[in-house]
PDB file of N, CA, C and O in Angstrom, chain B, residues numbered from 101:
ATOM      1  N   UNK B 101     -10.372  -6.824 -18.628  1.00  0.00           N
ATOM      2  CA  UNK B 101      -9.706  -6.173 -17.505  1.00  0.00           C
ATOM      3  C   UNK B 101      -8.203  -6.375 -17.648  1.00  0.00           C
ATOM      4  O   UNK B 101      -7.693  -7.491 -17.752  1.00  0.00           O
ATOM      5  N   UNK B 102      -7.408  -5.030 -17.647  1.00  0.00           N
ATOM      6  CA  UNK B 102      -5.985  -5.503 -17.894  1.00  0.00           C
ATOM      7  C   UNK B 102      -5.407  -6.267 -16.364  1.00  0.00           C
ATOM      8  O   UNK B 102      -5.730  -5.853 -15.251  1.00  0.00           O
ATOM      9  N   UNK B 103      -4.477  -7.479 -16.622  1.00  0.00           N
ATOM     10  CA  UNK B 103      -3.955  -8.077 -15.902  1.00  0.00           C
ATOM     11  C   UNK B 103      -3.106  -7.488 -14.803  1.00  0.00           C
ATOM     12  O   UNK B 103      -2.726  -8.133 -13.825  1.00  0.00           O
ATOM     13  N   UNK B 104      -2.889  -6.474 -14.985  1.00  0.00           N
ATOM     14  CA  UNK B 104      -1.520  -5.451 -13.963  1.00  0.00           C
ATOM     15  C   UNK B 104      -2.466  -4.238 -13.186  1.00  0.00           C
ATOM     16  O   UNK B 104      -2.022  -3.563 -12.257  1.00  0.00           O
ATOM     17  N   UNK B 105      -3.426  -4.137 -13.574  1.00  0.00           N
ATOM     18  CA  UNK B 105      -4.341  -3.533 -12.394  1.00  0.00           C
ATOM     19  C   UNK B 105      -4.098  -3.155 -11.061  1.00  0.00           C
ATOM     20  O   UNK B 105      -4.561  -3.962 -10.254  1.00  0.00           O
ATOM     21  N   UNK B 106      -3.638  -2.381 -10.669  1.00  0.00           N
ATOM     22  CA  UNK B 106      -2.952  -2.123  -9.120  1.00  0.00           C
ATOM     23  C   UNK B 106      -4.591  -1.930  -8.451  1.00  0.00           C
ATOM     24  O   UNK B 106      -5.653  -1.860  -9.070  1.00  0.00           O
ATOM     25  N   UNK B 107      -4.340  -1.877  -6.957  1.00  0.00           N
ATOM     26  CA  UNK B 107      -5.522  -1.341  -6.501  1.00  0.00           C
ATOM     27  C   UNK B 107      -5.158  -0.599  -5.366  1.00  0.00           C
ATOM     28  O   UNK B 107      -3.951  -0.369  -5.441  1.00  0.00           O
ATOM     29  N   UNK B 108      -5.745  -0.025  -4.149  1.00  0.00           N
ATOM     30  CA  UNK B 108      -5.097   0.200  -3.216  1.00  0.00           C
ATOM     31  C   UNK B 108      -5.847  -0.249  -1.672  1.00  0.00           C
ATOM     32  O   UNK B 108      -6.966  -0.122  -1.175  1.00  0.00           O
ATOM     33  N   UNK B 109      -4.459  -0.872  -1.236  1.00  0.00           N
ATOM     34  CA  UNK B 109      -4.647  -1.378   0.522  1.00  0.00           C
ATOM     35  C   UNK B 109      -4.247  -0.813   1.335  1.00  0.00           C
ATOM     36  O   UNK B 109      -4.201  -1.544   2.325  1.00  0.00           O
ATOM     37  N   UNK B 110      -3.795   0.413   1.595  1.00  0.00           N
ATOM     38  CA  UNK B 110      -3.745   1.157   2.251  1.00  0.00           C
ATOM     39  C   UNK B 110      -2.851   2.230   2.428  1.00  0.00           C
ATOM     40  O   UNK B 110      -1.876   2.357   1.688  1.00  0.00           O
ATOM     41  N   UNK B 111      -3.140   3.148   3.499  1.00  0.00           N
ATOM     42  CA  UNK B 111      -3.328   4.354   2.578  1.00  0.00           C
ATOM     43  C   UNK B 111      -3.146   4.982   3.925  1.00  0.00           C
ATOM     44  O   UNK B 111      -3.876   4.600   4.839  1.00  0.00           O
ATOM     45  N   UNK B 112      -1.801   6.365   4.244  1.00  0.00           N
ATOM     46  CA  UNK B 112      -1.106   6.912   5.528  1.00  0.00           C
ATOM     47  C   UNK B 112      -1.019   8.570   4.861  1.00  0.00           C
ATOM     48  O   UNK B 112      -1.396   8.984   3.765  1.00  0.00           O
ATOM     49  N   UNK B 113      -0.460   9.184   5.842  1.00  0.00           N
ATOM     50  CA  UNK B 113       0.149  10.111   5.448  1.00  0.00           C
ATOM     51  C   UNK B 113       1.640  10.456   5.448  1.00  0.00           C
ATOM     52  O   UNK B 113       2.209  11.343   4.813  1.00  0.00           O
ATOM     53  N   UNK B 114       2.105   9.631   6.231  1.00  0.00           N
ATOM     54  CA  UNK B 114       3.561   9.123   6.798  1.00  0.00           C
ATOM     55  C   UNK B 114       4.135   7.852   5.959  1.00  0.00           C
ATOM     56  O   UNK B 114       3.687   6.718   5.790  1.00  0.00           O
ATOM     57  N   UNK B 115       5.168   8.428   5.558  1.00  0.00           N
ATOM     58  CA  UNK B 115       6.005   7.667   4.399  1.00  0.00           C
ATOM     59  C   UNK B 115       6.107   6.031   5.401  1.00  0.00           C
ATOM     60  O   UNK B 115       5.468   5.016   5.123  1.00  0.00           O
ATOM     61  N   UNK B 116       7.191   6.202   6.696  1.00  0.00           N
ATOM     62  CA  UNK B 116       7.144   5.350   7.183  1.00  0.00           C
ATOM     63  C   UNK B 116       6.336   4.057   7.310  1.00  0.00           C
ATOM     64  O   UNK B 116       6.804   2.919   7.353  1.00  0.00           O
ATOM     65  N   UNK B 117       5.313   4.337   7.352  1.00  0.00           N
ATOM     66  CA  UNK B 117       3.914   3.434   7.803  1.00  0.00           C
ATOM     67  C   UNK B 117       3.770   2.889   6.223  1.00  0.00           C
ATOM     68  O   UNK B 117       3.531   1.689   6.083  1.00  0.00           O
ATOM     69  N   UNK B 118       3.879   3.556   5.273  1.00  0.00           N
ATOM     70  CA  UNK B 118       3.482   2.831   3.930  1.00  0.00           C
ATOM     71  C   UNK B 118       4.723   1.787   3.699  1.00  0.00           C
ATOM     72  O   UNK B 118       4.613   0.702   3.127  1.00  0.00           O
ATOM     73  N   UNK B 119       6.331   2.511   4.444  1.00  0.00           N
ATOM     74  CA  UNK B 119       7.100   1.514   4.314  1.00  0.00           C
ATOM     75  C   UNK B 119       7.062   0.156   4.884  1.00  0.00           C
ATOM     76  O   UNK B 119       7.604  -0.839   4.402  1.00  0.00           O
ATOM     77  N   UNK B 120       6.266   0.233   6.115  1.00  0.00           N
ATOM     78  CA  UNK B 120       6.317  -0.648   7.439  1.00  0.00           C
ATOM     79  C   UNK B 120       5.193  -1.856   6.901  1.00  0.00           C
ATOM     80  O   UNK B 120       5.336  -3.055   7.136  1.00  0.00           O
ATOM     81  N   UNK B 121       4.091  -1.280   6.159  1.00  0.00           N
ATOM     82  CA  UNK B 121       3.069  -2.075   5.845  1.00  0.00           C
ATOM     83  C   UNK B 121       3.682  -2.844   4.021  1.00  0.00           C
ATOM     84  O   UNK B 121       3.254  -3.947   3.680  1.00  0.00           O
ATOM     85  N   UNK B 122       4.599  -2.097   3.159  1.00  0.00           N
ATOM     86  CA  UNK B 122       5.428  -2.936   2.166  1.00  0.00           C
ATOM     87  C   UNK B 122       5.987  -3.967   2.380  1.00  0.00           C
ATOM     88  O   UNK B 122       5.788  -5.011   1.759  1.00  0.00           O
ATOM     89  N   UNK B 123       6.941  -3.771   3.497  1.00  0.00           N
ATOM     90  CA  UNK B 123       7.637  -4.893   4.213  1.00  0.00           C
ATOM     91  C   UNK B 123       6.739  -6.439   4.470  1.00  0.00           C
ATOM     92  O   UNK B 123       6.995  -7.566   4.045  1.00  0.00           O
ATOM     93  N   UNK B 124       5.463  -5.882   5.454  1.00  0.00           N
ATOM     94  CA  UNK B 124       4.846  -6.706   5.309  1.00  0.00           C
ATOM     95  C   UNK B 124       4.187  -7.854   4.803  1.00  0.00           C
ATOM     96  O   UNK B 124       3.847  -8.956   5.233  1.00  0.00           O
ATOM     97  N   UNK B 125       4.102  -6.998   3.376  1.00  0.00           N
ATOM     98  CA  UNK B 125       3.644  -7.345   1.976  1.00  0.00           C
ATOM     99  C   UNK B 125       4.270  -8.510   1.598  1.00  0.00           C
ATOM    100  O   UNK B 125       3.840  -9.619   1.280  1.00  0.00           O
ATOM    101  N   UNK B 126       5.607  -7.936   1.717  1.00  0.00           N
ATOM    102  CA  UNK B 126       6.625  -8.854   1.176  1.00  0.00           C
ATOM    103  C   UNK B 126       7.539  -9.804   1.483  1.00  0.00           C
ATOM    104  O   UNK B 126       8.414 -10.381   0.838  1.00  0.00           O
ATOM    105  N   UNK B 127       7.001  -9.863   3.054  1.00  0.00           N
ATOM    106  CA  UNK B 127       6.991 -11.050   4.040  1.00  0.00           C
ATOM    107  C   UNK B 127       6.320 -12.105   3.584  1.00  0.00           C
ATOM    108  O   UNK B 127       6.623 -13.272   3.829  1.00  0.00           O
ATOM    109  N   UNK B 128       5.311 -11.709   2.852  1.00  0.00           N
ATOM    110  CA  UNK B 128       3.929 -12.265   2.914  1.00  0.00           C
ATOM    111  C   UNK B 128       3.958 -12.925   0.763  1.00  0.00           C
ATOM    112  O   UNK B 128       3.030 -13.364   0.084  1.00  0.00           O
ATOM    113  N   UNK B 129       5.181 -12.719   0.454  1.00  0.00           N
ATOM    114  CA  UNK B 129       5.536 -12.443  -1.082  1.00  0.00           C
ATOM    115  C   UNK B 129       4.306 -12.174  -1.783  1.00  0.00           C
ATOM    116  O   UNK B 129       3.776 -12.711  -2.756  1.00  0.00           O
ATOM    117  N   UNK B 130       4.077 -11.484  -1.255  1.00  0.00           N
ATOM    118  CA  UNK B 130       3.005  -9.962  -2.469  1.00  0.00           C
ATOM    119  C   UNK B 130       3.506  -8.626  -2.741  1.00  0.00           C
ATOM    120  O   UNK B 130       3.655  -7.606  -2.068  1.00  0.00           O
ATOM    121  N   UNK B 131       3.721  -8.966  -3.962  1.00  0.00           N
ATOM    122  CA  UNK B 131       4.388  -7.646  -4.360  1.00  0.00           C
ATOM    123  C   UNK B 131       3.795  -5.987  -4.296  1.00  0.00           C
ATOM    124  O   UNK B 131       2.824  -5.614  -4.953  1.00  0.00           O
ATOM    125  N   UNK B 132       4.148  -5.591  -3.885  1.00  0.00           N
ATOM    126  CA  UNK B 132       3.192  -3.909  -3.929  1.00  0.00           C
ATOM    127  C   UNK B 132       4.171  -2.926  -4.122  1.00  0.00           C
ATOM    128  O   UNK B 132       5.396  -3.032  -4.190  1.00  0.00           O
ATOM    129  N   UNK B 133       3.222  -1.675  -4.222  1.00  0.00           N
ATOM    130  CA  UNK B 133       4.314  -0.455  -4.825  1.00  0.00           C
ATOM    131  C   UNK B 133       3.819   0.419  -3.994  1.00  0.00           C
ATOM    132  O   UNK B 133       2.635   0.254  -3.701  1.00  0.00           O
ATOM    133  N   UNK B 134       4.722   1.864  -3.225  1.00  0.00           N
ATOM    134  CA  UNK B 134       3.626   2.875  -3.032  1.00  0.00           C
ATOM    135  C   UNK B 134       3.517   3.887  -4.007  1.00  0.00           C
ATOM    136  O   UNK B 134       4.455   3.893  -4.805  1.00  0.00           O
ATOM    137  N   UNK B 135       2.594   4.798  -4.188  1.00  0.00           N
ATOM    138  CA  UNK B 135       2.482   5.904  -4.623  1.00  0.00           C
ATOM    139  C   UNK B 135       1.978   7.368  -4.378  1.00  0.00           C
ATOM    140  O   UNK B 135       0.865   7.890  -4.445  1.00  0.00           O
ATOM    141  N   UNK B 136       2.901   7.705  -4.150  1.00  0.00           N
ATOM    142  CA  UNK B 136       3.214   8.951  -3.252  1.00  0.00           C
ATOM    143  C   UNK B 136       2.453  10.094  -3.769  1.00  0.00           C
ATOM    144  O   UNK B 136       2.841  10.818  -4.686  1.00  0.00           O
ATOM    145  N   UNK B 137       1.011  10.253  -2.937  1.00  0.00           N
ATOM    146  CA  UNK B 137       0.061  11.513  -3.895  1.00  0.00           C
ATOM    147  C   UNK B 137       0.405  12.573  -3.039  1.00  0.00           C
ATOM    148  O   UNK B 137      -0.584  13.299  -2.935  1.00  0.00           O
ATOM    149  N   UNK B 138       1.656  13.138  -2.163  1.00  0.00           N
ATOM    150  CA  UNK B 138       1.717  14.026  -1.226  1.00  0.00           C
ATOM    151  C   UNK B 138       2.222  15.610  -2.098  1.00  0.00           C
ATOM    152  O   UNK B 138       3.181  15.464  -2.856  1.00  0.00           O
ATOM    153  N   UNK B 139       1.772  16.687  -2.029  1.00  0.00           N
ATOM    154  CA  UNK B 139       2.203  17.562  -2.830  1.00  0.00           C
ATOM    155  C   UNK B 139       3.841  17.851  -2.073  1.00  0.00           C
ATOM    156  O   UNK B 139       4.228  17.810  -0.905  1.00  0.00           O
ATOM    157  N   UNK B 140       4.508  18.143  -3.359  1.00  0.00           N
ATOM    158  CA  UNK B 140       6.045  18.175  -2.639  1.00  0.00           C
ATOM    159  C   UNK B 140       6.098  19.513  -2.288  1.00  0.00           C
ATOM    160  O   UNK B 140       7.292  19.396  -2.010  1.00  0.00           O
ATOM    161  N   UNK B 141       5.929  20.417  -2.104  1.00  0.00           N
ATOM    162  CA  UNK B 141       6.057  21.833  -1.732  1.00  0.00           C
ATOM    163  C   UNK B 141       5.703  21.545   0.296  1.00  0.00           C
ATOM    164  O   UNK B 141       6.319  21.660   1.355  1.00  0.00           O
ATOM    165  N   UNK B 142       4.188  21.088  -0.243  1.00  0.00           N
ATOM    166  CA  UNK B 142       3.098  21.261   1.691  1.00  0.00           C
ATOM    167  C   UNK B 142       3.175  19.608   1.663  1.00  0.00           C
ATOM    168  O   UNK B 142       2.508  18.973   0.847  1.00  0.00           O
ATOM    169  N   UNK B 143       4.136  18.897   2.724  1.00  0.00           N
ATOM    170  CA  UNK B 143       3.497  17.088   2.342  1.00  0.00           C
ATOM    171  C   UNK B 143       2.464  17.203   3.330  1.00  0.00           C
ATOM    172  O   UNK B 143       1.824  16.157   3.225  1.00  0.00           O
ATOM    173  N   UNK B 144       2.061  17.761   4.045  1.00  0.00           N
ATOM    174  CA  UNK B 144       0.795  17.869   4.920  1.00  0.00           C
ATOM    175  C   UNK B 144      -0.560  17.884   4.208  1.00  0.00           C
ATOM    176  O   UNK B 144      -1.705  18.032   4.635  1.00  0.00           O
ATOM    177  N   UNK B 145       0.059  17.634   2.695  1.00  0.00           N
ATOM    178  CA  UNK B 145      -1.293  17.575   1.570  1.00  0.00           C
ATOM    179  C   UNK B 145      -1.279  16.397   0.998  1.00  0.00           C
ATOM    180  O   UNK B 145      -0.214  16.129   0.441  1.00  0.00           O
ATOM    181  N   UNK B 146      -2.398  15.318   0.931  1.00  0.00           N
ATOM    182  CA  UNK B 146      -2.130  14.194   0.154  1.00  0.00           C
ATOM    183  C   UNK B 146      -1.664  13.295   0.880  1.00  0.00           C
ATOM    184  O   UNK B 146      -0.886  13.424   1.825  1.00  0.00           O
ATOM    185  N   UNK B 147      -2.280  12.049   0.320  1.00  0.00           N
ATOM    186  CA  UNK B 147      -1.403  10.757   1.058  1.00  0.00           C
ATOM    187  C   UNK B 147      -0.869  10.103   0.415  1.00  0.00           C
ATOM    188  O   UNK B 147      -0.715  10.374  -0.776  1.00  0.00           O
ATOM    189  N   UNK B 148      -0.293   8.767   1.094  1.00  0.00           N
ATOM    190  CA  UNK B 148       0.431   7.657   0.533  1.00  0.00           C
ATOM    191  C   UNK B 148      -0.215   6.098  -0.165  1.00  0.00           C
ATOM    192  O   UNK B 148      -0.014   5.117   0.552  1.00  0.00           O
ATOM    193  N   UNK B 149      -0.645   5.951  -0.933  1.00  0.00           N
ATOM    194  CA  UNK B 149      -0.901   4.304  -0.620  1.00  0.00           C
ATOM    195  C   UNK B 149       0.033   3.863  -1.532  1.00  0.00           C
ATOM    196  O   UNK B 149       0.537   4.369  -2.535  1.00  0.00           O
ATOM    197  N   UNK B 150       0.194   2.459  -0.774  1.00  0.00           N
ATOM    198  CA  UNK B 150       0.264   1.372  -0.792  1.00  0.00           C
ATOM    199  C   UNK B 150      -0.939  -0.028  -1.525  1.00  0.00           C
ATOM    200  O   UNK B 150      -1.926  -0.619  -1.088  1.00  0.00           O
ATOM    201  N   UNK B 151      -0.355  -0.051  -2.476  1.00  0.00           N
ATOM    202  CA  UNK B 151      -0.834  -0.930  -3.914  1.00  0.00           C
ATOM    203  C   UNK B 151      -0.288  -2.080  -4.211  1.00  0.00           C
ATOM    204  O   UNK B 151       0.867  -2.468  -4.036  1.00  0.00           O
ATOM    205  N   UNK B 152      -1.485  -2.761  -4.817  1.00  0.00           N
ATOM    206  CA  UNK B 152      -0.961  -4.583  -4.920  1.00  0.00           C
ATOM    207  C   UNK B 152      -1.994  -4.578  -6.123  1.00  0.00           C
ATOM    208  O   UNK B 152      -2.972  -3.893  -6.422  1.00  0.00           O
ATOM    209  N   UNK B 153      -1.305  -5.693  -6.690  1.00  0.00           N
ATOM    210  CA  UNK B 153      -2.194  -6.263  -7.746  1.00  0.00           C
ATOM    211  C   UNK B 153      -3.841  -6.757  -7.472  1.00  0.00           C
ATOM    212  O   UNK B 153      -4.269  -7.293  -6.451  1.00  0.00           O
ATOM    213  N   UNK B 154      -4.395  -6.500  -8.365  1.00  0.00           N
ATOM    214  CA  UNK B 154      -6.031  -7.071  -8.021  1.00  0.00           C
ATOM    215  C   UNK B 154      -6.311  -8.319  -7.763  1.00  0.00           C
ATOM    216  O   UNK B 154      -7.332  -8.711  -7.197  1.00  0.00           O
ATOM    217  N   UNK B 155      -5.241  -9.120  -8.246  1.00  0.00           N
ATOM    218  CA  UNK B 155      -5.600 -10.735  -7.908  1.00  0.00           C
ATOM    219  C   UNK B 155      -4.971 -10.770  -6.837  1.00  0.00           C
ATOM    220  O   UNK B 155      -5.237 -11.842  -6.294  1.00  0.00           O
ATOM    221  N   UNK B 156      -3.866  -9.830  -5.874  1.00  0.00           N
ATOM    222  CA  UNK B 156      -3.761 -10.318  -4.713  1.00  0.00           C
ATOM    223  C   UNK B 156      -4.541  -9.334  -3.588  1.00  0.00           C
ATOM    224  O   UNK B 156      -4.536  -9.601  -2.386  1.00  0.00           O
ATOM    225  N   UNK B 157      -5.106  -8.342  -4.072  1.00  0.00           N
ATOM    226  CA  UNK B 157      -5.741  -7.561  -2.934  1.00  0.00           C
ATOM    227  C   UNK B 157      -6.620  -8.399  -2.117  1.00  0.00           C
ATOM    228  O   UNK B 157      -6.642  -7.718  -1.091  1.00  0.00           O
ATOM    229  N   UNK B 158      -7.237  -9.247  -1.915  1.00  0.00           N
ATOM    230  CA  UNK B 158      -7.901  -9.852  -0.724  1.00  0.00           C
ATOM    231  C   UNK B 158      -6.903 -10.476  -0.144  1.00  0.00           C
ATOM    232  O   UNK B 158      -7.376 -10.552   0.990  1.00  0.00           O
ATOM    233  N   UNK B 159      -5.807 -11.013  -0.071  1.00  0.00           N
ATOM    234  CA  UNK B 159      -5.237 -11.419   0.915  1.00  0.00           C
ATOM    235  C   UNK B 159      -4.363 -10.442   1.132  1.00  0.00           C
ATOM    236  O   UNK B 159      -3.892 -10.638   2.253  1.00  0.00           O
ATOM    237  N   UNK B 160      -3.794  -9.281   0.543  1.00  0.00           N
ATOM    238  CA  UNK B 160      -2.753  -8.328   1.240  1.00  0.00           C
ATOM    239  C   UNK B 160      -3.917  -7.604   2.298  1.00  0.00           C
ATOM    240  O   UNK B 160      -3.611  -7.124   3.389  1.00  0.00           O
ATOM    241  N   UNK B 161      -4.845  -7.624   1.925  1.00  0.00           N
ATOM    242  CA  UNK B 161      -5.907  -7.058   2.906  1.00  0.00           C
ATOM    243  C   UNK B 161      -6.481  -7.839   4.450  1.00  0.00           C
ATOM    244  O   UNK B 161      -6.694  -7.438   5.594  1.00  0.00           O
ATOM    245  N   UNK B 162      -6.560  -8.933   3.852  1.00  0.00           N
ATOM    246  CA  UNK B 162      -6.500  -9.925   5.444  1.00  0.00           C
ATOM    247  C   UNK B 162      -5.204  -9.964   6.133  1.00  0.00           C
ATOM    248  O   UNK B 162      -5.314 -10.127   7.348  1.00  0.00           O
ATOM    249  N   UNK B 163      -3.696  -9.829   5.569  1.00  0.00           N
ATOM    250  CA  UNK B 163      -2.468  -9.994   6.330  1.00  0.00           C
ATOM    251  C   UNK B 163      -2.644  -8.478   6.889  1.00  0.00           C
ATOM    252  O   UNK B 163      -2.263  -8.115   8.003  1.00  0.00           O
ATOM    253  N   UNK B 164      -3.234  -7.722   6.003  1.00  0.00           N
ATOM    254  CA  UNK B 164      -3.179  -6.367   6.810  1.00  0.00           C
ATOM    255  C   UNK B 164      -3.908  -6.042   8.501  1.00  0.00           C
ATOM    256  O   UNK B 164      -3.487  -5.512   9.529  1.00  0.00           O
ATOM    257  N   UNK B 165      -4.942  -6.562   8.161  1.00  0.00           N
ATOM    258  CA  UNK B 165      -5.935  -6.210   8.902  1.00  0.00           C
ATOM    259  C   UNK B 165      -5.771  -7.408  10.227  1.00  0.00           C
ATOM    260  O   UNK B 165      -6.273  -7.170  11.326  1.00  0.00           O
ATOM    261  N   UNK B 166      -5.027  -8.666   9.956  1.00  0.00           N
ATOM    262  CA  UNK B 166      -3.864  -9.055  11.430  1.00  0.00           C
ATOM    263  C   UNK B 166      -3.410  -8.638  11.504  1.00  0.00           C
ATOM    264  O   UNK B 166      -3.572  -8.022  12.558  1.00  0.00           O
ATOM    265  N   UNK B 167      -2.199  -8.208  10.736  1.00  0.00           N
ATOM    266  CA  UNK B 167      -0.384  -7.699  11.147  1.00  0.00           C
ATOM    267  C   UNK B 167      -0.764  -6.167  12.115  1.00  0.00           C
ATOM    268  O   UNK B 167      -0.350  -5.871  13.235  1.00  0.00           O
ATOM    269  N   UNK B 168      -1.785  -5.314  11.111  1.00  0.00           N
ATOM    270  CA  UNK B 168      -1.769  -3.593  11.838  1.00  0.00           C
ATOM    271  C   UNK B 168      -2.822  -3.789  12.797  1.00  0.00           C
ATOM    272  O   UNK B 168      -2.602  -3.026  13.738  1.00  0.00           O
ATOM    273  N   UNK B 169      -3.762  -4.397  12.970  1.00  0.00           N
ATOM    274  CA  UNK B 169      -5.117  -3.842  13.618  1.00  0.00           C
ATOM    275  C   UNK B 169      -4.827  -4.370  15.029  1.00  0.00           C
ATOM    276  O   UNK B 169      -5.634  -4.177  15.939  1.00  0.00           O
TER     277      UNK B 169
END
């Protein structure tokens, strides 16, 4: 399994919210990236996630699921 493996924790349609939940991330020093699957013409197509490494996805997923829920 390659070591740099992204995965994804979540996932908006609104840029904002993927920014709001990065921040988080990195409160939390877990690094993540988003990647923007929105078509650029219609952004009403496609979403956003928000990605972390596989060795940290269970805990960007528990800070998530306090910090947003």
């Amino acid at each position: 399994m390659d070591e740099h493996e992204w995965i994804k924790v979540f996932e908006t349609t609104k840029m904002h919210r993927a920014l709001i939940v990065q921040s988080i991330l990195q409160e939390h020093e877990i690094e993540s990236v988003i990647l923007n699957k929105q078509d650029s013409s219609y952004i009403i197509l496609g979403e956003i996630h928000v990605m972390v490494k596989l060795e940290d996805s269970i805990d960007a997923m528990i800070i998530l699921e306090d910090e947003i829920a």
